[in-house]
C-alpha positions, 0 to 999 in steps of 0.5 A: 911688515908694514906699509908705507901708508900703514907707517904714515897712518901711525905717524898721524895717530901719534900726531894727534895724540901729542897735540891733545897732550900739547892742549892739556899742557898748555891747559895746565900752563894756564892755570900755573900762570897769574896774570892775565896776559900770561892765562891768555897766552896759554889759552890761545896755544891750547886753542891752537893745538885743538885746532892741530889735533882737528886738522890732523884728525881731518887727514886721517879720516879722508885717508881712510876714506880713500880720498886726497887729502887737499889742504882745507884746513886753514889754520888761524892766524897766530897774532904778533907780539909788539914789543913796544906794549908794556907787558903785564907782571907775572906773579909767578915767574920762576914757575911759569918760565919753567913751564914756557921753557919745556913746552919751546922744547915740545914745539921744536919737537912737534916741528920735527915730527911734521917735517918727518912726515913730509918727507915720508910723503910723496903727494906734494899737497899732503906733504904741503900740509905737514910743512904747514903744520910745522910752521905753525909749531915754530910760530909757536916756539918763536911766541915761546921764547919771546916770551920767555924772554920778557918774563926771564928779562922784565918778570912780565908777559906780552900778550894782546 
């Protein structure tokens, strides 16, 4: 039977396993969209599940350290979007609208397995930190479906 530090040690490794497969999405989406805004967008949550990945790797290495697990890693701000920019067009709507819709349903995911987690958790510092992590995935579900919005409405993608 296992423990519940053994169970929350699980949790993580197939935390961290999923954000790589959320990188290598986000990757592949990148490379799907045509212009510019929409390569960027891409790039930029890829770059933000690495950072997932690392802080998450972060977690399990001070566990086993037998360490507290104190929130020092900050996660990078994730810009807004203004509305009022012109979104540039996106040659391959139909495509990318597919690709942005699957990953708003891996973000909601990602979302409920962190808080998952936390709820598992009963130091409120690694518990902070799980709540954290899911706040970054519905920042991204949020820039998701902004987006969505825009190429499904206008055939353009909004990203500085």
């Amino acid at each position: 039977m296992e423990s519940s530090s053994e169970n929350i040690d699980n949790l993580l490794i197939e935390a961290m396993n999923a954000e790589i497969k959320a990188k290598e999405f986000y990757i592949y989406a990148s490379e799907k969209a045509q212009s510019k805004a929409g390569k960027k967008l891409f790039k930029e949550l890829a770059d933000f599940e690495q950072n997932h990945y690392d802080r998450v790797k972060g977690i399990i290495q001070t566990r086993k350290n037998g360490q507290k697990v104190e929130d020092i890693f900050s996660s990078p701000g994730i810009p807004s979007v203004r509305s009022e920019i012109e979104g540039e067009f996106e040659p391959n709507k139909d495509e990318v609208a597919m690709v942005i819709d699957l990953a708003i349903k891996a973000e909601k995911n990602a979302q409920e397995r962190y808080l998952k987690i936390a709820k598992m958790l009963k130091d409120e510092k690694e518990k902070q930190i799980f709540s954290n992590l899911a706040q970054d995935e519905k920042n991204h579900q949020r820039i998701l479906e902004d987006e969505f919005y825009n190429l499904s409405n206008k055939g353009t993608i909004i990203w500085e």
